[in-house]
C-alpha positions as CSV (number, residue, x, y, z in Angstrom):
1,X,-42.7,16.5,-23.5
2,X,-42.5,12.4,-23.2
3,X,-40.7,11.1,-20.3
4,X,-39.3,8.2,-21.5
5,X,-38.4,5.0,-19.5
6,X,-35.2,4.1,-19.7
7,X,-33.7,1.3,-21.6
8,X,-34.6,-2.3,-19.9
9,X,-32.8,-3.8,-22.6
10,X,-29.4,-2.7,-22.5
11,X,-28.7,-2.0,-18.7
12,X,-28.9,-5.8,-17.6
13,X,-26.8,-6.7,-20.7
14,X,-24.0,-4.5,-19.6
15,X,-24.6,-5.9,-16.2
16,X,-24.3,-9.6,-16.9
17,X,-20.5,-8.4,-18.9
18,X,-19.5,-7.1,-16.1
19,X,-19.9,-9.9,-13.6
20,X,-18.9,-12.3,-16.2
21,X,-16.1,-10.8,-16.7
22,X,-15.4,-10.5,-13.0
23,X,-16.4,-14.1,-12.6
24,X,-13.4,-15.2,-15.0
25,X,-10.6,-12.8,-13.7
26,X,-11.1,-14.0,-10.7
27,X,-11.4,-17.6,-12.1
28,X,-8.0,-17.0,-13.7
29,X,-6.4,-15.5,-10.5
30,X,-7.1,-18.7,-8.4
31,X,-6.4,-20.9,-11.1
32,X,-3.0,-19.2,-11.8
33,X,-2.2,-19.3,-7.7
34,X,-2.6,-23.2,-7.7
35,X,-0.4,-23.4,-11.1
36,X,2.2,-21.5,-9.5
37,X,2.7,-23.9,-6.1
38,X,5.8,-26.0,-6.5
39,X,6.2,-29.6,-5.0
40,X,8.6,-28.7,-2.3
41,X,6.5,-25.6,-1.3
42,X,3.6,-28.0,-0.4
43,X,5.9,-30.8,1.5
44,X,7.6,-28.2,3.9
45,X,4.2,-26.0,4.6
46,X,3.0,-29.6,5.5
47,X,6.0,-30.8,8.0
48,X,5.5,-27.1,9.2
49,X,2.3,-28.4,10.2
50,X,2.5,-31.8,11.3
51,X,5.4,-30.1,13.8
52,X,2.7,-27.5,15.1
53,X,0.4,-30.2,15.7
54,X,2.3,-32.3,17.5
C-alpha cells in the first residue's frame, strides 16, 4: 500500500477562508460599535471625564 501525503493544496486554502472570514466579522463588529455611538453619548462620557480629572 501507498501512503499518501496529504493534500498541501487544499488545507491552506480552507485556512486563509477561515481567517478571512474572521478578519471581516470582526471588521464589521467594530465598525458597527462606532456607527452605533450617538453625539450625546460621547459629550457626557467626556464631562464624566474632564470631572474625574479634575
Amino acid at each position: 500500500m501507498k501512503n499518501e501525503a496529504p493534500n498541501k493544496f487544499f488545507a491552506p486554502l480552507i485556512i486563509a477562508g477561515i481567517t478571512i472570514g474572521f478578519l471581516a466579522s470582526a471588521y464589521k463588529f467594530i465598525t458597527a460599535q462606532k456607527n452605533n455611538v450617538e453625539p450625546e453619548q460621547l459629550e457626557s462620557k467626556y464631562k464624566n471625564i474632564e470631572k474625574e480629572i479634575e
